[in-house]
N, C-alpha and C positions, 0 to 999 in steps of 0.2 A: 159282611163276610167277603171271604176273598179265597180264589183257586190258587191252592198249592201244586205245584207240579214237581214230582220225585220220580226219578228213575229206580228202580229196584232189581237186582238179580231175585229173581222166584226160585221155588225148589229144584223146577224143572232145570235151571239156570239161565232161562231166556230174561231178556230182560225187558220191564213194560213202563211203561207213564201213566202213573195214577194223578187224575186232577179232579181234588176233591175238594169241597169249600169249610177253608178256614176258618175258625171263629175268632171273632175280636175279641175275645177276654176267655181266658182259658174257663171251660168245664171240667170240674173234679168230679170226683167218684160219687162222693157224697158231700155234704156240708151240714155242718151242725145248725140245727134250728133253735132260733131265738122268739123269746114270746116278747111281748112288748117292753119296752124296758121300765115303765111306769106300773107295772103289775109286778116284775123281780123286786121292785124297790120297796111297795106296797109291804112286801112278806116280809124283807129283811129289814124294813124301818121296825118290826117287833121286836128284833135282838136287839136294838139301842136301847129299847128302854125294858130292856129283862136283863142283856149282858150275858144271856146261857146261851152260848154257841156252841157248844157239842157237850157229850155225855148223856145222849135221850131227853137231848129238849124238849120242847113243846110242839117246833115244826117238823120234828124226826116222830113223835108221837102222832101226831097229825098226819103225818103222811104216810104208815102204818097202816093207819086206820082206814084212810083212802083209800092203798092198796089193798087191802081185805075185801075191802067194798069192790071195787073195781074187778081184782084176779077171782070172785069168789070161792075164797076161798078161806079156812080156816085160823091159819097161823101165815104170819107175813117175817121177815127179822132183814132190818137194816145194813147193810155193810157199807165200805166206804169204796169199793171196787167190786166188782166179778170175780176178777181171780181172787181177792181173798177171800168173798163168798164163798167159792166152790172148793177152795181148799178147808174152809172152815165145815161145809157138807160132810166134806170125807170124815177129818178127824172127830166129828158130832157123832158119826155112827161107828167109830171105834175101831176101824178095818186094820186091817193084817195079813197081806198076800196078793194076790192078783185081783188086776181090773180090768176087764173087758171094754172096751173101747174104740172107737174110729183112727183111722192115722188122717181121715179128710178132714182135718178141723181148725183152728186159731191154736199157735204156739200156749196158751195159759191151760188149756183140756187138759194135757199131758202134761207140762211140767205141773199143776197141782196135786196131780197121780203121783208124781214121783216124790213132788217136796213132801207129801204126806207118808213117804217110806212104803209106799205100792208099787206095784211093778204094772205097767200098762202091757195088755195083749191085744194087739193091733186084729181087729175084723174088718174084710171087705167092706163094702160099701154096695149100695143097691145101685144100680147103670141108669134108674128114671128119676129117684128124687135124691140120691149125693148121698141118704142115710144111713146109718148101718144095718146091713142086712142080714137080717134076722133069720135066714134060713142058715145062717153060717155061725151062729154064737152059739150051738150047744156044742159042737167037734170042738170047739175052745175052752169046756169047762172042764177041770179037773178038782183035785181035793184044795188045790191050793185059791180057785176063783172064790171072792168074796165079794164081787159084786161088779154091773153094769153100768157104764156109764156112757149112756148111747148122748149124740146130739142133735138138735133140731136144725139140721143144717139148711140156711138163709131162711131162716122162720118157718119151713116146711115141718110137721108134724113126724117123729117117727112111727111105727108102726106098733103102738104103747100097747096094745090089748095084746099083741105076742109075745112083744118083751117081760109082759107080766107075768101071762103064763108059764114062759121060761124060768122069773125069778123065784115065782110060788115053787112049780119043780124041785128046781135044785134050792130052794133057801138062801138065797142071793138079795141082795138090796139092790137099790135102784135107785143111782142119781143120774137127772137131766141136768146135759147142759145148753139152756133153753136162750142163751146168751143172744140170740138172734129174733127169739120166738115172743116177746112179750105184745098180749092186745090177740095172739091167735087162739082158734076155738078149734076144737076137735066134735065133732055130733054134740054137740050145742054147747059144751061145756069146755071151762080156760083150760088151756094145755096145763096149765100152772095145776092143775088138781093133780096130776100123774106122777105116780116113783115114790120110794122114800123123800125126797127132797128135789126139787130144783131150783136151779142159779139162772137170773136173768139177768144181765148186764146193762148197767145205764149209765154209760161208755158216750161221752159227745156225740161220736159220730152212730149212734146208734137214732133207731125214730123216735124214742122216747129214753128220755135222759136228765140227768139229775148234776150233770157237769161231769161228774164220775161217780160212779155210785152201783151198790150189787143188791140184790133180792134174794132171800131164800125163802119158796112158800113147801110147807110142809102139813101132812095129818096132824100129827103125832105132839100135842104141846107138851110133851114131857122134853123135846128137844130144847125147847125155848130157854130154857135156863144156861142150859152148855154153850150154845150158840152164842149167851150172853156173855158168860163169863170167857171163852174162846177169843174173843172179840176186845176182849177187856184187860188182856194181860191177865186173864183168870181172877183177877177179883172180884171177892163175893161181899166185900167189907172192909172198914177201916183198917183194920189189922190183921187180915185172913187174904193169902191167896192161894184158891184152893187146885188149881193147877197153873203148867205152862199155857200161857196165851200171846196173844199181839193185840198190838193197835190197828185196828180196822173197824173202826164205829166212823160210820157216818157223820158230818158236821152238818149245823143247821144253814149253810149257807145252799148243800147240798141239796136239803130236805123243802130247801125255799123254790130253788127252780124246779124238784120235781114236785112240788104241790102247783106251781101255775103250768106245768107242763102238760100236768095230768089234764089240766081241761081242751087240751089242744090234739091228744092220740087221736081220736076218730077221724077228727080233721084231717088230720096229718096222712091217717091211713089212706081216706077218702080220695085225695089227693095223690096218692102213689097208687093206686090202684088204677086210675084214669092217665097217670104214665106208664101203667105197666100194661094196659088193653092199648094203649097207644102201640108200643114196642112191637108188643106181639102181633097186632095187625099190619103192621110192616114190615115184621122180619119171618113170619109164619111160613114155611112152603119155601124159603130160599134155600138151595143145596147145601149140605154142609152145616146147618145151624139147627142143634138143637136146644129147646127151651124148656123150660121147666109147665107139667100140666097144671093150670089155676084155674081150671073147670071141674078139680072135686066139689061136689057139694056137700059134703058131711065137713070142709074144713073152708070155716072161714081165717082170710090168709091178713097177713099184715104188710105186704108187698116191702118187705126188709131190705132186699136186692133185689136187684136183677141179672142173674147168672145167665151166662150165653156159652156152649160148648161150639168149638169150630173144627171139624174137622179137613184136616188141609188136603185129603184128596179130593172130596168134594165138593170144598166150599174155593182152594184153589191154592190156599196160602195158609198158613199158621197162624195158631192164635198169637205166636211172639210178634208175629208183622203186623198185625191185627191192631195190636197194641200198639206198637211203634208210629205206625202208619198216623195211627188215630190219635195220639200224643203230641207227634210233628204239626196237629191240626187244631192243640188245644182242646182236645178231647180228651179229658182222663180217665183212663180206666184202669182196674186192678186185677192183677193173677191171682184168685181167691179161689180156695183156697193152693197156693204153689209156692215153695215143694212140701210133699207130703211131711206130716209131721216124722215117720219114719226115715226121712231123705236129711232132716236136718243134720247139723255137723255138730251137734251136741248127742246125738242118737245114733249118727249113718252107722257106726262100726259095730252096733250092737245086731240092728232093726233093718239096715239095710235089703239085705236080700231077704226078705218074706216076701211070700206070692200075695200082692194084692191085686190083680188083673184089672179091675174095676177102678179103682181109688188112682192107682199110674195115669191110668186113660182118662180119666175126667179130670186130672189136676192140672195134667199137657195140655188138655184143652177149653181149661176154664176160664172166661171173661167175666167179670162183673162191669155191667154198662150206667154210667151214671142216673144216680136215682137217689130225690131227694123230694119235698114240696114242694119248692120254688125252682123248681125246674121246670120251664115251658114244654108244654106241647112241640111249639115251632121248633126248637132246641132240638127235642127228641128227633124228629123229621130230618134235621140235618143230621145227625149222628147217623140216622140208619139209611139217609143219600148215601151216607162216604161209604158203610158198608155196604152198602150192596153195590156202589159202582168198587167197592176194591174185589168183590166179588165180579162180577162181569172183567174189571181190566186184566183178573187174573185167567181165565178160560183160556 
């Protein structure tokens, strides 16, 4: 490593020299995890000699089955993405009208609201864990809401036992988008049990991942059929299609890496939890920075990210310099979620001006700090040297 030394105008406009140490091979956000590569080959030397690489193979049944075992839970259904999982969610339960939802989230939440012909109605967000906040979703129900679709945002749990009782109330469904959340537990049981449906995403850059690939686990196996046919260009049979569908099945090259992947989650987790007790005993008590709390005990967590809010009067400087600062060092990091899904330029003219108070302020000052298994400790330690001295050279 090696000290960078940069002049900067501050907000104040004075200007300071920050000399922070470099890293010789840049750090990213995240990095996709690979399992050995003589265990990938293991799984997929079975398609040579079957020749069935998608259409509900063998390893896409297999790893179903895994998943069942794993999320305990009842009904598991393969996708070949998240986003077409969770737009596959929507139209499984048949909606017509409004969906209650977050603007804090990943661009595919909302556009699968929309491609499914719903109208998304943006809720605040709670100021301690990024989720939507549930004291502000019944002022948004009218005749025309048909349903909820809160997110577990960076794997955090929402607050599901109120979101229920609101859905029982009014007769509302309930999908999660758990896109973040998979491997977490809520009072001892998988998030995946909660809602009508949820979507996990097994997205590369995600902890657990299948190359690309989506989950839906659900009560209800009356779903299972629609999900199927949904998924299938709606065939039910040689010469029968009994609705509109796509192509979003799963391939078994897919279902090969999330069957050896599956034995590596714990680990995986294991390992991001002793970077994220790292983080936080370094950056705990520094002005300006706050972090997410991972001392519930009713929720075991999956350490998905590591989100850091900066507040620039306190902390001295902006999360945008933050970012910059720590970039010019080979340090990567991401504005996540920023801009609000309401701020985008596919939405602004609509959504723009809604009062989100909460969701603004946390998206201005949202970091995600890199976070992966193979990411050192030592690593860590320098990432949060540079912070805290760009905190100090800004006072």
């Amino acid at each position: 490593m090696r000290e960078n030394r940069r002049n900067i105008t501050l907000e104040g406009g004075h200007i300071s020299m920050y000399e922070l140490r470099k890293l010789d091979s840049p750090v990213n956000v995240t990095r996709t995890f690979m399992p050995p590569f003589s265990e990938f080959t293991a799984e997929i030397e079975r398609l040579w000699n079957n020749s069935w690489i998608t259409n509900n193979g063998v390893l896409h049944q297999e790893f179903e089955e895994k998943l069942i075992e794993y999320c305990e839970v009842e009904n598991i259904s393969l996708l070949v993405n998240g986003h077409l999982a969770l737009e596959t969610a929507l139209k499984t339960l048949d909606l017509k009208g409004e969906v209650i939802t977050t603007p804090f989230t990943f661009a595919s939440t909302i556009h699968a609201i929309v491609n499914c012909g719903l109208t998304p109605v943006f809720c605040d967000i709670d100021k301690d864990d990024y989720n939507i906040d549930v004291s502000k979703i019944e002022r948004l129900i009218n005749e025309k809401t048909v349903a909820i679709l809160p997110v577990h945002v960076f794997g955090t749990p929402c607050k599901v036992h109120e979101i229920e009782k609101i859905s029982k109330k009014y007769n509302l469904k309930v999908i999660y988008d758990a896109a973040h959340a998979f491997g977490v537990k809520l009072d001892g049981k998988s998030i995946a049990s909660h809602g009508d449906l949820s979507m996990f995403s097994l997205h590369a850059t995600k902890l657990f991942h299948s190359i690309e690939g989506g989950v839906l686990s659900y009560k209800n196996s009356n779903y299972k059929k629609k999900i199927n046919l949904l998924k299938n260009f709606g065939i039910s049979g040689p010469e029968t299609v009994e609705m509109v569908g796509y192509n979003a099945k799963m391939n078994e090259f897919q279902a090969a890496m999330g069957l050896v992947n599956l034995n590596y989650v714990e680990t995986n987790i294991n390992k991001r939890k002793l970077i994220t007790d790292k983080y936080v005993s370094l950056l705990k008590g520094i002005p300006g920075i706050q972090l997410l709390n991972y001392s519930l005990n009713n929720i075991e967590y999956n350490y998905s990210y590591f989100p850091v809010l900066f507040d620039p009067i306190l902390f001295g400087v902006s999360r945008d310099t933050v970012h910059e600062l720590l970039g010019e060092n080979n340090i990567f990091t991401r504005k996540y979620f920023y801009p609000l899904a309401t701020d985008y330029d596919c939405f602004e003219e609509k959504y723009s001006g809604l009062d989100l108070p909460n969701a603004k302020a946390i998206s201005d000052k949202v970091l995600t700090l890199p976070i992966y298994p193979e990411l050192s400790l030592e690593t860590v330690e320098i990432i949060c040297e540079n912070i805290i001295e760009i905190h100090r050279r800004s006072l």
